[in-house]
N, C-alpha and C positions, 0 to 999 in steps of 0.2 A: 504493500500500500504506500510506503515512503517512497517508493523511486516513481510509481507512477503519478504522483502528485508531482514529487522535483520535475516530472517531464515535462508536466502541464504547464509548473510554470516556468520555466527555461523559455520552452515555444511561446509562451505572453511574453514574457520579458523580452523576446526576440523579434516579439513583432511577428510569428509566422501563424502558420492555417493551424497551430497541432498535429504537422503530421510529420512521422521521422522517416528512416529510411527504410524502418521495419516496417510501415504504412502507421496508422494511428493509433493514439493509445490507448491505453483499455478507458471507459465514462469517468472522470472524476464528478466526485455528488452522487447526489440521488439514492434510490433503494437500494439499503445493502442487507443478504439474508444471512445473517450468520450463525454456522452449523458448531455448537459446541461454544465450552468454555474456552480452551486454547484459543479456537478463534478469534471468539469476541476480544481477549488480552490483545491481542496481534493484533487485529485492525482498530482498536482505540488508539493505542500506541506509537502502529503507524499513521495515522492521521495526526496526532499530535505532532510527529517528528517531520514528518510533510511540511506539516505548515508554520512551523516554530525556527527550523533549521534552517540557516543561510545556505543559499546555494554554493557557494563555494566550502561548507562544512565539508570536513577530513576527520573523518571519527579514528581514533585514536587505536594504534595497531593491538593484535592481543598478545598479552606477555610469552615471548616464546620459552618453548622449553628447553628443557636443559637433555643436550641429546643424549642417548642413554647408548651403549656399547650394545652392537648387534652381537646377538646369540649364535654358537656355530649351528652351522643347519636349519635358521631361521629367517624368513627374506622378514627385510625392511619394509612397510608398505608405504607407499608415495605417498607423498603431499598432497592435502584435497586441495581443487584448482582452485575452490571458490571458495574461499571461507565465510564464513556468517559475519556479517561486520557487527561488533559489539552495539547492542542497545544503550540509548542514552538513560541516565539514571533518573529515575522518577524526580529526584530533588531538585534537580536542574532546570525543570522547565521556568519557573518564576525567572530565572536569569535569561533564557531565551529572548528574540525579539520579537514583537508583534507580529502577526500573523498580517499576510498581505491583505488586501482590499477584495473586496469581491470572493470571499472563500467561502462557496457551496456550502450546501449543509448537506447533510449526512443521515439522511432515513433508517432504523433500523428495525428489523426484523427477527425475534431469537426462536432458533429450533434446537432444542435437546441433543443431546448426542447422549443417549444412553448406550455405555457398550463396557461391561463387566465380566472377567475372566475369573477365572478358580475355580475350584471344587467346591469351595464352604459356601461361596455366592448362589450354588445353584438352587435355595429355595426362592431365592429373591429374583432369579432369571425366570423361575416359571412365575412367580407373581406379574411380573412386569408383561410375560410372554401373553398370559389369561386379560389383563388389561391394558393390553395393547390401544383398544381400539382410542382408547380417553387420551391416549397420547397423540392417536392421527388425527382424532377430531380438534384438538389443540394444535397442533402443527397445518393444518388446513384449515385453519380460523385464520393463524397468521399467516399464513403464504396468500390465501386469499387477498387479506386484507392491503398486502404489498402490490400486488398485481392489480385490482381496482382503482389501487391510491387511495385506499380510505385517510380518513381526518387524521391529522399529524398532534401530538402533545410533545411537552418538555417536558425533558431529561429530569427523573428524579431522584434523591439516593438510593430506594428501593432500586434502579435498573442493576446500580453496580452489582447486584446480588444475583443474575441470570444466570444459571447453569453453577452455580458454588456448589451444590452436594455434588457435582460430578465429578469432584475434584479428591475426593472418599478415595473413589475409586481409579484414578487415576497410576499407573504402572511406579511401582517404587524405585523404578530407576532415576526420575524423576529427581533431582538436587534440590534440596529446601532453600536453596539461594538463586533456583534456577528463574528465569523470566516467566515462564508457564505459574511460578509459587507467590510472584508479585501480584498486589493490589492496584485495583484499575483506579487510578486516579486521573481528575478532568481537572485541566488549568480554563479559569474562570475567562478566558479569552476564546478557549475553544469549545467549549462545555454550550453557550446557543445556537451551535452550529448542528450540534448533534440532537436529532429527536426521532421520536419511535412513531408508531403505526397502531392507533388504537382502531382494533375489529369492533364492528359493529353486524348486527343483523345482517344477512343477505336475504334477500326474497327466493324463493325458488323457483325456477322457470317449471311449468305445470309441462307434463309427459301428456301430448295429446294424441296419443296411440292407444290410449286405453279408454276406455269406454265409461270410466269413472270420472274422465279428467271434465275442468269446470266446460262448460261449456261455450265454443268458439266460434266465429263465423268462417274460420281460415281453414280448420281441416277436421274432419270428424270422421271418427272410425268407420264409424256404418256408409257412408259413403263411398268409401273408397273401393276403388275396382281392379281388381287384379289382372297382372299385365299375361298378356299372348304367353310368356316366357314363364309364367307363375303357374298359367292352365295347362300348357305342356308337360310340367315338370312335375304338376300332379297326377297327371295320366299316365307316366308311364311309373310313377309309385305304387298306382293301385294297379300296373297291370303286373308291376313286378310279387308285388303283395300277394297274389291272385297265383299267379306261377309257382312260388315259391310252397303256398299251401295245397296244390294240386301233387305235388311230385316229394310231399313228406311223406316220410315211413311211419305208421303208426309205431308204436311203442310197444309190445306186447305186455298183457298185464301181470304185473307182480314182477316185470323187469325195471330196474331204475340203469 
């Protein structure tokens, strides 16, 4: 999320269309659906670091290590090409500098990511597994309500709290110092920028195939007439129907 912001605005700042040599870059703004807690950390984050960070920021390299004597019979493995460039530190932002003019807000949208491993978990997998459905019809509340654009509200401290029990269950390889274990915090600059997707009611479009539905002046069951291609395909069902029960062998009785 940080670099495609920095892209957007390089391209304003430059005065050009938004478009690089890779063609254009991914929407800055608007609805964004975010699947799990890792997520939602990662994309506050980088928003914050987007719009906070000078463009010619150089985040500071990470402390190398101390190279260790290769073991006999044991290969080296190479240097990853891309390293993760360190996060900036939650404290910092207050000393950042204002965020540019014109920076989009930021819709958001939260779906669970329930997904728990073990053995001892498995009564709480078949719980979730039996009430499944309370989780779709919550997750297609909010997807819906992104894809309509229902009504927009501000950000409250309740949001920061989306998806915290997932975090239970989260893999203990996980560092209690790691960035996934940090608290989402919003500097007061970028915090009206961000706002969520209150669902509301949808109406149901009435199924007017069925002979119950309200009643319409546009198509109604009993009217309708089946095509050349529907009386064909009945014909030769009941002639195969017909065939088939001519040329059975009865069963003899008391045979199964």
């Amino acid at each position: 999320m940080r670099e495609i912001i920095k892209e957007h605005r390089i391209q304003r700042e430059a005065g050009g269309t938004e478009e690089t040599s890779t063609g254009k870059p991914e929407v800055e703004g608007g609805d964004v659906i975010v699947v799990g807690r890792n997520t939602f950390k990662e994309i506050v984050r980088g928003i914050h670091e987007g719009y906070l960070l000078p463009l010619d920021y150089v985040p500071p390299a990470p402390p190398a290590e101390e190279p260790k004597e290769p073991k006999e019979g044991v290969e080296t493995p190479p240097p990853e090409p891309n390293p993760v460039q360190p996060a900036i530190p939650l404290s910092e932002y207050s000393s950042l500098p204002d965020p540019p003019q014109g920076t989009p807000d930021y819709t958001f949208t939260y779906v669970p990511s329930l997904h728990i491993l073990g053995l001892r978990h498995t009564p709480r997998r078949i719980y979730r597994f039996l009430t499944r459905r309370y989780v779709v019809d919550e997750i297609c509340e909010q997807v819906v309500a992104a894809i309509l654009q229902q009504s927009q509200r501000e950000w409250t401290n309740e949001d920061t709290n989306h998806g915290q029990g997932e975090e239970r269950f989260w893999p203990k390889t996980i560092a209690a110092d790691a960035e996934w274990r940090e608290p989402i915090v919003l500097d007061p600059r970028i915090r009206p920028k961000l706002l969520w997707r209150q669902p509301s009611p949808v109406e149901e479009i009435p199924d007017y195939r069925q002979e119950t539905a309200p009643e319409d002046p546009v198509v109604r069951v009993q009217e309708l007439v089946p095509t050349e291609e529907e009386l064909e395909r009945e014909k030769v069902e009941k002639a195969q129907s017909t065939a088939s029960n001519l040329f059975t062998t009865p069963i003899p009785f008391g045979r199964r």
